[in-house]
N, C-alpha and C positions, 0 to 999 in steps of 0.2 A: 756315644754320639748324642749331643744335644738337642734339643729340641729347636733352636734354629734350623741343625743340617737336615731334620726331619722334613720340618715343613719345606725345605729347598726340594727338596727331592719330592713331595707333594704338589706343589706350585709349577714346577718345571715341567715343559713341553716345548711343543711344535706351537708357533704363531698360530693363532689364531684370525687375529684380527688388531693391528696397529701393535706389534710386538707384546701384545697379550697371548701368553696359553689360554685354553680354556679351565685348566686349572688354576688358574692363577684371577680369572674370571667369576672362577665360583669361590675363590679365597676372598677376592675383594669383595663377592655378595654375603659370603660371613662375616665380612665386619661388620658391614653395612649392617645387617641382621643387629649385630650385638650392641652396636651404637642404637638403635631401635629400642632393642628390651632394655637397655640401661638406663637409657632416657624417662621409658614409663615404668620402670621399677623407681628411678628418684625420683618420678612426681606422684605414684600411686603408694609407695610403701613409704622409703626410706623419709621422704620430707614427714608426711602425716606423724612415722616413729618418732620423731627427733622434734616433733611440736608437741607431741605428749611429753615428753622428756623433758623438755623443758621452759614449756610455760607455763605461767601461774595461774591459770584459770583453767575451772573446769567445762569452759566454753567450747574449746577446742575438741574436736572427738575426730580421733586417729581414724574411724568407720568413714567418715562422710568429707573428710577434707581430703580435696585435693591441691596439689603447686598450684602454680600457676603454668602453663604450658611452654612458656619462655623458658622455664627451668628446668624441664625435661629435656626440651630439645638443646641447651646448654651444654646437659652432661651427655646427650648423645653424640652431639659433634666434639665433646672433648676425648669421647672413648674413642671415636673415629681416626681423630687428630693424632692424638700420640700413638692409637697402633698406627699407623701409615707410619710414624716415625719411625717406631721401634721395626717394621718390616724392613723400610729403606737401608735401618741403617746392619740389623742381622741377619735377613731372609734373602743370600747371594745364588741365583738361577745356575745350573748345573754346566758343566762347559757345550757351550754347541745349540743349548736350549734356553726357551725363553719362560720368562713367568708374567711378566708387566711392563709396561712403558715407563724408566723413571722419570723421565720431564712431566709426564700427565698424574704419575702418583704424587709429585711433589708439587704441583699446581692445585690438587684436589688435598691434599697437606695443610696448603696454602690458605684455601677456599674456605676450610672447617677453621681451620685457627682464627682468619679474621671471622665465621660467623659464631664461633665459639663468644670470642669478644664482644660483640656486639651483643648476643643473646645473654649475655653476664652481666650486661648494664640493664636491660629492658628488665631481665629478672630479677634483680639488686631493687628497679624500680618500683616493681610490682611486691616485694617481701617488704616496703616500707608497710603498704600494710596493716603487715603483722606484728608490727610492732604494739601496737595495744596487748597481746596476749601474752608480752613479757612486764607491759606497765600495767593494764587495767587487770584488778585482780578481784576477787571477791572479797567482801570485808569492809572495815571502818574507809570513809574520806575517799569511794569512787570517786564524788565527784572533781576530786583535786587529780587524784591517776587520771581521769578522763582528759583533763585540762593539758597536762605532762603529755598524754600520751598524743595530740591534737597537734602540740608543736613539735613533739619528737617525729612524727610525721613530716611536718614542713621541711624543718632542719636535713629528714635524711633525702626528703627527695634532692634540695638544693647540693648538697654534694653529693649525691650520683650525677646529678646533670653537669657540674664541675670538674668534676673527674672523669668523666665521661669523656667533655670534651676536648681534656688532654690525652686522654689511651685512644681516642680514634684519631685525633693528629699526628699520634706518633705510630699507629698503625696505617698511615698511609705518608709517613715520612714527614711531616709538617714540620718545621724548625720551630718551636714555639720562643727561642730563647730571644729574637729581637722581640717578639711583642710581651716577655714578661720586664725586658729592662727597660721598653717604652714605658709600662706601667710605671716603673721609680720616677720619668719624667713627668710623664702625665697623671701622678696621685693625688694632689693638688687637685687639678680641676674634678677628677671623679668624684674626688672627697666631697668637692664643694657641689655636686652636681647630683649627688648620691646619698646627700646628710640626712632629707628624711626619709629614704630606703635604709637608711643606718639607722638613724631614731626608731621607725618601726619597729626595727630586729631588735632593739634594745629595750624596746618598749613591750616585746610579746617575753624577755626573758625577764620583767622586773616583775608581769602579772603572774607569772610562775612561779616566781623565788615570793612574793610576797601577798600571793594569793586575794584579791581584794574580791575576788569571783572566781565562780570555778564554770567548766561548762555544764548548764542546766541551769543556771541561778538566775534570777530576774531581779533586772538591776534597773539602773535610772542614772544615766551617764551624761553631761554634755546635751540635754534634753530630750534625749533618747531612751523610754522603756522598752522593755522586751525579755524575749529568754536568751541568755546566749548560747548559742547551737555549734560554734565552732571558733576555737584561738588560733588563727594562724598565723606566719610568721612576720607578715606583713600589717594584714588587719582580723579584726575580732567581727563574726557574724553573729548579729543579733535579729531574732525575731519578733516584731513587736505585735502589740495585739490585735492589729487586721489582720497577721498572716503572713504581712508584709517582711520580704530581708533586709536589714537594714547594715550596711559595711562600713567598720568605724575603723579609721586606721590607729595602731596601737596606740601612737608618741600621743596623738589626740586624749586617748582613755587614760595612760597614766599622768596627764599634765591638766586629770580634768577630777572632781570631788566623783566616787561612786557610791551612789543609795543602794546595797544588797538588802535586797526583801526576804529572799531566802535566808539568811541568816538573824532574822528574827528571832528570838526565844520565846517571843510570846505577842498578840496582840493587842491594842488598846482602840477601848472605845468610850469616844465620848461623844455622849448627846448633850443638847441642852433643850432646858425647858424655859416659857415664857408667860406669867402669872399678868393677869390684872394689877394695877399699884394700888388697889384698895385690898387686896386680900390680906385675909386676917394672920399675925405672922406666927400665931400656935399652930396656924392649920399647914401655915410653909414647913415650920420646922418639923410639922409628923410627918409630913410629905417625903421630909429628905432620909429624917432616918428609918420609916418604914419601906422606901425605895430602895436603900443604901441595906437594910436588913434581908428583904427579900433577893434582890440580884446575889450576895455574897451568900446568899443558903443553898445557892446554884451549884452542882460541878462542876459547871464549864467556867466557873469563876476562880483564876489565880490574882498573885501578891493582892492577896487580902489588905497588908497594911498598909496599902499605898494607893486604895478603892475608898473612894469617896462622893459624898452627894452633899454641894453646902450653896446657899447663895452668893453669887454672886457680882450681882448689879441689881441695883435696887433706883436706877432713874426714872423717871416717868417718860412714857405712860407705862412702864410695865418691872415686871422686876424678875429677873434672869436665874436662872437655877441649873449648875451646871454640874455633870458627872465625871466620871476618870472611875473606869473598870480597863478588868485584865482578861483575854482568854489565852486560850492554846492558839500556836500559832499556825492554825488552818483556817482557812478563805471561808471556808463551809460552815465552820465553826462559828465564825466571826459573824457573817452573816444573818444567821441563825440567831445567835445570841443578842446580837443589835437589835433585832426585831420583837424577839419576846421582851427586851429592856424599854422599849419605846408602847409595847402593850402592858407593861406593870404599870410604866409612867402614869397609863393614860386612870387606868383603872384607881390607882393610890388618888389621883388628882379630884376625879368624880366620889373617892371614900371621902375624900377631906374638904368637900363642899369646897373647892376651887374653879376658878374660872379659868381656863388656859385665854391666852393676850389674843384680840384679833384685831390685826391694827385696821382694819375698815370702818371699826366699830366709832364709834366717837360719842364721849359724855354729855348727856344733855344739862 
């Protein structure tokens, strides 16, 4: 005897109530039950298992993640759904006796498969995500995975919403097929009505594929500084430095020149200094190469051979003395190094009996 004819002869009785036994009452509250524990075993074990498994970062920790709750209740109403099927179609009540109502088991059949669907889309939405912990990984060039991982966001929400709103059309019968052959007539005008929602999209996959920023970089776009804090499919958010957001749409960024500061190798500072035009020009030229000796004795001092200290403008009333140093390319750095370079100036300038230029001053 199988286990279908088992459970028949378990389920079968005398009505209880609306051609339910009451065994048949407390069969359907074991489903219920197991769609339950199925539900928070896939959002408490199985997802966390299978985000260890196979994401690339060890960001992820199987202990402390949970689904998202859309995805429990998913796979609860899917175990629901198909046992109801599998009941209706194997579990036949004994002759004479009852087990359940089938119109009311196959309307509650019904009720889980469309919320089944429904909660597939909300959850599909909500696992976009996680899509960083298949792109962002530990290692060389985050900042470009982060970038990747920004628009791969965008991209999957816009088709779940797409898809979406063809499986609920066609779960509640909608004919979609006149409004996709209207589209062949009307793609002309969408095209033309839609070209820079099209340029956008085109414009967040050219910043991807040819990386001219990544997010975190501080750029100077279209006369916009700032950091940019997020690529999306549309437009790029940039924060500039009041704090302020600033939303540039893509086709804008790639059809405009970008200044990346982050991608510096190094920084360059140039002072200049301003001499009296009587100064004596043995004491200008100790000026430059004991300046130009001391800053280059620095460590914070790179490309040596392309660091210089030489005159030059020599009009009156004053005569111009200009620098071109290198450091590392940190703000702090630079900072730092600018200042002790404008106190060696001053100090070499007062060794060499010079006069720095005040143009208030006037020859009598």
């Amino acid at each position: 005897m199988g286990i279908a004819s088992e459970i028949s002869e378990l389920v079968s009785g005398e009505s209880l109530t609306n051609d339910f036994s009451l065994e048949g009452i407390l069969f359907l509250g074991g489903l219920i039950s197991l769609s339950v524990i199925s539900g928070l075993c896939a959002r408490s074990l199985v997802f966390p298992a299978l985000m260890d498994i196979f994401s690339k970062t060890e960001r992820i920790d199987g202990r402390s993640l949970f689904a998202p709750r859309s995805l429990g209740w998913m796979f609860g109403l899917l175990v629901m759904w198909q046992s109801i099927n599998w009941s209706l179609a194997e579990i036949e009540p004994l002759p004479d006796q009852f087990a359940w109502n089938i119109g009311w088991m196959e309307n509650i059949g019904l009720a889980c498969r469309a919320g089944f669907v429904f909660l597939m889309l909300i959850a599909a939405y909500r696992l976009v995500d996680f899509l960083d912990a298949f792109i962002v990984v530990e290692g060389d060039d985050m900042a470009a995975r982060r970038s990747l991982a920004s628009v791969a966001e965008s991209i999957g929400r816009m088709a779940v919403l797409v898809i979406g709103i063809f499986v609920i059309a066609g779960l509640f019968g909608v004919n979609l097929n006149g409004l996709i052959a209207g589209l062949g007539i009307t793609g002309l005008a969408l095209a033309l009505a839609a070209r820079d929602s099209v340029a956008n999209v085109f414009g967040a996959i050219s910043i991807i594929i040819d990386q001219p920023f990544n997010v975190g970089d501080w750029i100077i776009v279209d006369g916009v500084e700032g950091e940019v804090v997020n690529i999306g499919l549309r437009t790029t958010m940039i924060r500039s430095g009041n704090d302020t957001i600033i939303t540039m749409p893509n086709s804008n960024i790639t059809n405009s020149p970008v200044e990346n500061f982050t991608m510096r190798r190094f920084r360059r500072i140039r002072p200049s200094f301003q001499f009296e035009e009587d100064s004596d020009q043995g004491s200008l030229k100790k000026f430059c190469e004991s300046l130009c000796e001391q800053v280059l004795a620095d460590p914070r001092a790179t490309k040596i051979e392309d660091s210089w200290v030489k005159i030059t403008d020599s009009l009156p009333p004053k005569i111009t003395v200009s620098c071109n140093f290198y450091c590392q390319s940190s703000a702090t750095i630079q900072r730092e190094f600018t200042e002790d370079i404008l106190l060696m100036a001053r100090a070499r300038g007062i060794e060499c009996d010079l006069s720095f230029h005040e143009p208030r001053r006037r020859p009598q």
